[in-house]
N, C-alpha and C positions, 0 to 999 in steps of 0.2 A: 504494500500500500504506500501511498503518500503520505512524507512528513513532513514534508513541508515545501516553501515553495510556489512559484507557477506553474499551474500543469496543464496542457494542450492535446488536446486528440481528439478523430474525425472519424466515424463511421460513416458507408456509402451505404444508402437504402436500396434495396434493389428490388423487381420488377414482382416479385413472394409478399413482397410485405404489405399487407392491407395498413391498420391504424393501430393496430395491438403492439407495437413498439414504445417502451422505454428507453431513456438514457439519461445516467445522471451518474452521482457517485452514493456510497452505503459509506458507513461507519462502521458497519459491520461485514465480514470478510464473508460468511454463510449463511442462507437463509435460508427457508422451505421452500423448493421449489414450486412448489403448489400457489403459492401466492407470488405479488410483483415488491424487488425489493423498497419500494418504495410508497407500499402498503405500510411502512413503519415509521415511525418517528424519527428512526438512524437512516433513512434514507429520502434521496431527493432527487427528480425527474422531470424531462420533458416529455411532454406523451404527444403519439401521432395526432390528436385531435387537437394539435395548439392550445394545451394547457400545462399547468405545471400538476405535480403530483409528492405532497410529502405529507405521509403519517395518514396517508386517505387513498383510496381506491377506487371509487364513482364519481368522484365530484373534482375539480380543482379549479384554479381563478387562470384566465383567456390570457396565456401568453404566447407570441412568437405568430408561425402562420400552420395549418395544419400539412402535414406532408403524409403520403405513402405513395409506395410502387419508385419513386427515386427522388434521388438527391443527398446533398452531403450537411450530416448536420457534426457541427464544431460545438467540443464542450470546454468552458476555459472554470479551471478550479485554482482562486488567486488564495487559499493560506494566508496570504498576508492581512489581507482586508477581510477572509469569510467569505469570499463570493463564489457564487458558481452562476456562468454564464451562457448561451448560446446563442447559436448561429444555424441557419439555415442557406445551404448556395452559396456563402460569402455574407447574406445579409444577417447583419449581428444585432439581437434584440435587446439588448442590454440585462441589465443585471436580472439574474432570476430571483435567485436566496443572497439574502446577507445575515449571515448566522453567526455565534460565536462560536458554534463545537463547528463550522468550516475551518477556521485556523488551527485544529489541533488534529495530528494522526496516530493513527493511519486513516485514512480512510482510498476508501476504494473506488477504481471505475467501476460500472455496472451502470449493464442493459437487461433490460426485462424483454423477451422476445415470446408472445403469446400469441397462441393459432401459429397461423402462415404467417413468418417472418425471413427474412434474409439481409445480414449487411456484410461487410465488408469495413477490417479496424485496422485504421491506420495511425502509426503511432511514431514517436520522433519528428512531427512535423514544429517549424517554427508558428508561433500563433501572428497570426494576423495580425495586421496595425489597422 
């Protein structure tokens, strides 16, 4: 996991994935897979329906734009400030969480991938300006 730090990475959604897609980071390393990590309190998400998703499972408040079948969504977890952020395509929605357990680790990427999903994780990229 991450301790700390900026930390930058890009999954590519591909042509499988209807909306049932997560991505954000957990606080915690293992969960049931039976649920999405971000059904908990220690976890935090953007979901294919342009919302956000922490400590809740049906519901969450209108962020970003809604994506499936493609595109590249960027997740930026700044440690310093607490933040974790996204992108869709390049366009960058601004801050999603500003939390105080984001500046302490480990914590983890993590993707919920429920039904038909497929991405592609690409990692070592510099983050955008």
């Amino acid at each position: 996991g991450f301790m700390s730090g900026i930390q930058y990475w890009e999954i590519v959604v591909d042509s499988r994935t209807q909306n049932e897609l997560k991505i954000g980071v957990s606080k915690e390393k293992k969960k049931d897979i039976e649920s999405a990590f971000s059904d908990y309190p220690t976890g935090y998400a953007f979901y294919g329906l342009g919302e956000l998703r922490h400590g809740e499972c049906s519901t969450g408040q209108k962020y970003g734009k809604k994506f499936r079948k493609s595109g590249i969504i960027g997740v930026c977890l700044n440690m310093e400030q607490g933040t974790l952020s996204f992108s869709l395509n390049g366009e960058f929605f601004g801050v999603a969480y500003k939390d105080k357990a984001l500046e302490k680790g480990p914590i983890y990427p993590a993707v919920g991938l429920l039904r038909v999903c497929g991405i592609t994780l690409i990692t070592g990229k510099q983050m955008p300006i």
